[in-house]
N, C-alpha and C positions, 0 to 999 in steps of 0.2 A: 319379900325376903330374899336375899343372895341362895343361889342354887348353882350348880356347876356350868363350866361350858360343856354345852351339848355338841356330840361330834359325829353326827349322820354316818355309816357307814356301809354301801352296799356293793353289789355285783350283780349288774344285768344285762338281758339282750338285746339287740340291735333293737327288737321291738317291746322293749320297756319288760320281761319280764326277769321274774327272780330263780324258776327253776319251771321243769314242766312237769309231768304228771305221772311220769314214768317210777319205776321201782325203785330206783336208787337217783341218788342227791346230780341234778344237772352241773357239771365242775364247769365255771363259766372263767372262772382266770385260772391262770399257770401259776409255776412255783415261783417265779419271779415278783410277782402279785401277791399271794400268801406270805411272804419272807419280807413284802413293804409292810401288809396286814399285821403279822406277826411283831414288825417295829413300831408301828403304832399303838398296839395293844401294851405293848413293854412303857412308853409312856405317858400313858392315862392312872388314872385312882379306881376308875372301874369298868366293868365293861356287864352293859345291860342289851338281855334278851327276853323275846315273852314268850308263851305258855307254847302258843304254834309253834315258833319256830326248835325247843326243845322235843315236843313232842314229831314235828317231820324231820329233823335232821340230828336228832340225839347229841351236839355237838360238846366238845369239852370245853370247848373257851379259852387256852393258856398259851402264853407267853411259852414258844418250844424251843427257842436259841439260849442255851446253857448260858453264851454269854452275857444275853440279855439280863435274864436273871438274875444272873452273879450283880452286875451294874444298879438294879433297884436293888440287892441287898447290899450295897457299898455304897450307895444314897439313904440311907436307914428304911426304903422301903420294905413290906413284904416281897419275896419272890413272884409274886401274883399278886396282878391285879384283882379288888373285891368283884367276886361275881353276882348280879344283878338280874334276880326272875322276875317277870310280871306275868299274876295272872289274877281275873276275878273269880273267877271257880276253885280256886285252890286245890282243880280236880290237878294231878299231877304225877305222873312216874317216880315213885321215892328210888328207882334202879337205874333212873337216867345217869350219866355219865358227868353231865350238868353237876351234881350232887356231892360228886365221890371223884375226885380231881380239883387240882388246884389248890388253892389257898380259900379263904374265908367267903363264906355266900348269904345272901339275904333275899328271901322272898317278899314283894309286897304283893297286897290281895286286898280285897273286902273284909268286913267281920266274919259274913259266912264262910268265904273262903277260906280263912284263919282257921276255921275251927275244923274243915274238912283236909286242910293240909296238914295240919297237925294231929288228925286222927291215922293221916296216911303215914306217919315219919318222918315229914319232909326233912332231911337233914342242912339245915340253914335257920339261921335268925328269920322270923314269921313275922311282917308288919301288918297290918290290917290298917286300911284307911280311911273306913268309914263303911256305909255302905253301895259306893261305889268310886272306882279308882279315879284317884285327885293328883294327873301328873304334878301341877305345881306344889299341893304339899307331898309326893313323892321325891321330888326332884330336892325342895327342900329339907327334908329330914336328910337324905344320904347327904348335904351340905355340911349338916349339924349334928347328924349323932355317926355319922363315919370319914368324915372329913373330905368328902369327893371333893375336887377342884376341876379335874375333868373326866368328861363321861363318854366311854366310845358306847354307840349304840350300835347291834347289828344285827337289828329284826325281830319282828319280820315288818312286812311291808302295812299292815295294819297301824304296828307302833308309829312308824316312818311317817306314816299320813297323820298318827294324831297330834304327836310333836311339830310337827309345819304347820299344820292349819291350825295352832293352840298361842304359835311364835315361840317356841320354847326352841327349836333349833340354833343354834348359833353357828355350823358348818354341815356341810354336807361333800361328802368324800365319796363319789358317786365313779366306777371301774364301767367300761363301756366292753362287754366282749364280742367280736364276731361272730356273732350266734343267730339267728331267728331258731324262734319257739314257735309262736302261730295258735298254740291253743287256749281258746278262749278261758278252760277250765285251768288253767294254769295260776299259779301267785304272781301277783303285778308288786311292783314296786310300789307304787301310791293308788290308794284308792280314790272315789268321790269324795270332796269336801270343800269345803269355805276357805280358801285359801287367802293368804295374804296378797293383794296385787304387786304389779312393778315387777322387774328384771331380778333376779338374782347377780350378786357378782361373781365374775370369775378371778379367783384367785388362782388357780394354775393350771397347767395340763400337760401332761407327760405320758408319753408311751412307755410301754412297760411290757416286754414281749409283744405278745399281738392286740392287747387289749391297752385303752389308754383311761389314767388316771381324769377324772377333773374335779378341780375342789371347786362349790361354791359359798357364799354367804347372803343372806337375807339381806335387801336394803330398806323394805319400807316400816315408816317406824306404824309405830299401836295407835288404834284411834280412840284409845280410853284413861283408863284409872290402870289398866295391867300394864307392866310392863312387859316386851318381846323381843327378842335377838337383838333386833335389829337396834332398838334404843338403846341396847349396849354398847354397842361399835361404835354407832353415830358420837356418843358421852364421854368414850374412850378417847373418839378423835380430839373432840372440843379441850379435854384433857393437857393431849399431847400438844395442843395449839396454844397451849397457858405456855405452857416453856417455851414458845418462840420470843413471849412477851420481854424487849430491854426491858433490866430488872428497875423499880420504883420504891423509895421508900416512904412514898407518901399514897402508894394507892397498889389496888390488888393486880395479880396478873391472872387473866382471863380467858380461854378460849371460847369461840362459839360458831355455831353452825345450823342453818336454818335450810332442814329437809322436806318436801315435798311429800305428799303422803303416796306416791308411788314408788318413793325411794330415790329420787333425782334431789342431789345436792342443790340448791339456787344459790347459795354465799357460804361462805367463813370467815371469821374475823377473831383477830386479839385484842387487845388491851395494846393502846400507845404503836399502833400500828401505822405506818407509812410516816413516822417521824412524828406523829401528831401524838403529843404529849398529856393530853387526858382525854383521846378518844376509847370511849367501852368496845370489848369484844361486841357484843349483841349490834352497837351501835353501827361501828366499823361492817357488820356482814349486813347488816337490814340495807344500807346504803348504798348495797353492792343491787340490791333487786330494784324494778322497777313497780312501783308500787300498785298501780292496778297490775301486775298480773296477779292473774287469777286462779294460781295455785297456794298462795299467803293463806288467804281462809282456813283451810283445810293442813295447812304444813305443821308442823314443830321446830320450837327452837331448841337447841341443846347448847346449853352453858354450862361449862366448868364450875362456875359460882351463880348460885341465886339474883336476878337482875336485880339492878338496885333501884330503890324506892325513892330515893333523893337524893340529889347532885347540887355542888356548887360549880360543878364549871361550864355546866351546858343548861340548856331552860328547861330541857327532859330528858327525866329519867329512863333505864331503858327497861323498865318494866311499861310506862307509860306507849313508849316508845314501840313494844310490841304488840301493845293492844292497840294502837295505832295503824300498825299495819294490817290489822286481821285477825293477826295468829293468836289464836285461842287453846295451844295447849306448849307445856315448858318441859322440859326434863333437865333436872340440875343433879350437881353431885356435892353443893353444899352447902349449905345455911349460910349468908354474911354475917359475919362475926361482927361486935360491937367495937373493931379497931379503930375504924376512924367515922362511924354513923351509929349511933347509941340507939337500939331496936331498929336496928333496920328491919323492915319486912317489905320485901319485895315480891315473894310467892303472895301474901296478903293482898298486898293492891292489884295483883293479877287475880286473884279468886273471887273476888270483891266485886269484876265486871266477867264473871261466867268461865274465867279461862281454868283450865286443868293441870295443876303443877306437880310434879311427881319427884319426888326427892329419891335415887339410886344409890345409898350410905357406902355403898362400896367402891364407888368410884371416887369418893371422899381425901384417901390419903390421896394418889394422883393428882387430885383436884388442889390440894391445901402444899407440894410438894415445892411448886415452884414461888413460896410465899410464907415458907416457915420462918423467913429472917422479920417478916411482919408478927406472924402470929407467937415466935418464940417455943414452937411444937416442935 
């Protein structure tokens, strides 16, 4: 199910940590750092913290540049971003600051926890998610019953680790300050866990007084039936690769792209690409690799549209085509339509020999934009 983009946010030191042990809060960036922090949080849908990190730093959460404000209520937003508790205990300060500031707030919890946050006051809408905390139906209800689009997260470092190692990350906005901390009892940024392999990208890096910005993004895709950050980018791209496609009114435009399960690109390809007049995206990037290598098995492909199950212009189709080369898992963003192939089923003849096909319905209008003079949408 669609859930927000997730947008890592933290502040640490030289040596990985988030504050140290001392009495009052370790200030690891300057006001020049808070005032970027601050423009960040002005535009997000919400900004989520868990139970730790209210209870060690009491913080308020809000958007504090007037102007800012003023800007989401002249976009029909509220002045405030929705504020975002996690805890399973529902043990909780109802005098926290959290509470009582800002605009609108929601706790989620457990069932037990519900019923002990609610004996304490908590003042915020109270989820309970079962008997123990379920980020993906988390992530999806704030999608569907408060309309997130995006989520800044910022902490603590518990949350940080279960979001990465779960793929539910899609950025991370990580401030490096000139600090060493050194003690072991201190909070770390990321804990132990099952992390996903492969590089992260970097998306930017900027200094910013003494301490520098760097954003990254997950590259390697899911080895399952979930979907994870990273399969969104990758689907995104294949997306934006349909619009390269010269337009055709006798056949679809197509992007695709076939990732490595470390997050290494091996091809891309369109629809009618390099002048050749009924070559398939899938077709065009498979062609690009050399076929024993030995990353296929284990990769994905991501296509804009559903591979197709039968063709008249070539002897294979390229769903055939990719179970040909190995790859045994697909991620599309949309069903082939019966415009010019009556039941096409191409995830079918992929499932049929073991491979794993995952349909992303939100990446759907994208997918269907550079081809509405076909479908008449």
């Amino acid at each position: 199910m669609p859930h927000p983009y997730v947008l890592l946010s933290a502040a640490v030191s030289l040596d990985g940590y988030l504050d140290d042990t001392g009495p009052d809060r370790l200030l690891l960036s300057g006001p020049e750092d808070f005032d970027r922090v601050d423009e960040v949080r002005a535009s997000v849908d919400a900004i989520l913290i868990g139970a730790g990190t209210i209870r060690a730093d009491n913080p308020r959460l809000l958007v504090n540049a007037p102007e800012r404000r003023a800007a989401r209520v002249a976009g029909g937003r509220p002045a405030y971003p929705l504020k975002v508790a996690v805890s399973g205990s529902g043990d909780l300060d109802p005098a926290a600051h959290f509470w009582h500031t800002g605009g609108a707030k929601v706790l989620y919890t457990t069932d037990k926890g519900a019923e002990r946050a609610g004996a304490h006051g908590i003042a915020a809408d109270i989820v309970p998610l079962g008997t123990d905390l379920d980020w993906r139906r988390l992530l999806t209800h704030l999608y569907d019953a408060y309309g997130v689009r995006r989520l800044m997260v910022e902490g603590g470092g518990l949350i940080h680790t279960q979001l990465l190692t779960q793929g539910l990350a899609d950025e991370l906005q990580l401030v490096l300050a000139p600090l060493l901390v050194g003690d072991p009892d201190a909070a770390r940024l990321f804990g132990p866990g099952t992390y996903q392999g492969g590089r992260l990208r970097l998306r930017e890096t900027r200094p910013i007084g003494d301490v520098v910005l760097m954003r990254y993004e997950p590259t390697a895709p899911g080895a399952g039936p979930l979907p994870v950050a990273a399969d969104h980018h990758w689907l995104a791209l294949a997306c934006e690769l349909a619009d390269r496609c010269p337009p055709s009114e006798t056949a679809f435009s197509v992007g695709a792209v076939v990732v490595a399960a470390d997050g290494t690109e091996l091809a891309r390809g369109h629809s009618r690409e390099g002048g050749d007049p009924v070559v398939h995206a899938e077709e065009a990037a498979l062609a690009k690799i050399d076929p024993a290598d030995p990353r296929l098995p284990a990769a994905t492909v991501y296509s804009s549209l559903e591979p197709c199950a039968r063709r008249a212009s070539r002897p294979s189709p390229c769903a055939r085509l990719i179970l040909d080369a190995g790859v045994r898992r697909v991620v599309t963003a949309w069903r082939e339509p019966d415009t010019f192939v009556a039941g096409a089923d191409g995830g079918g003849v992929l499932a049929a020999e073991d491979a794993l096909v995952l349909v992303l319905p939100e990446h759907e209008e994208a997918a269907e934009a550079p081809n509405r003079h076909l479908t008449g949408r």
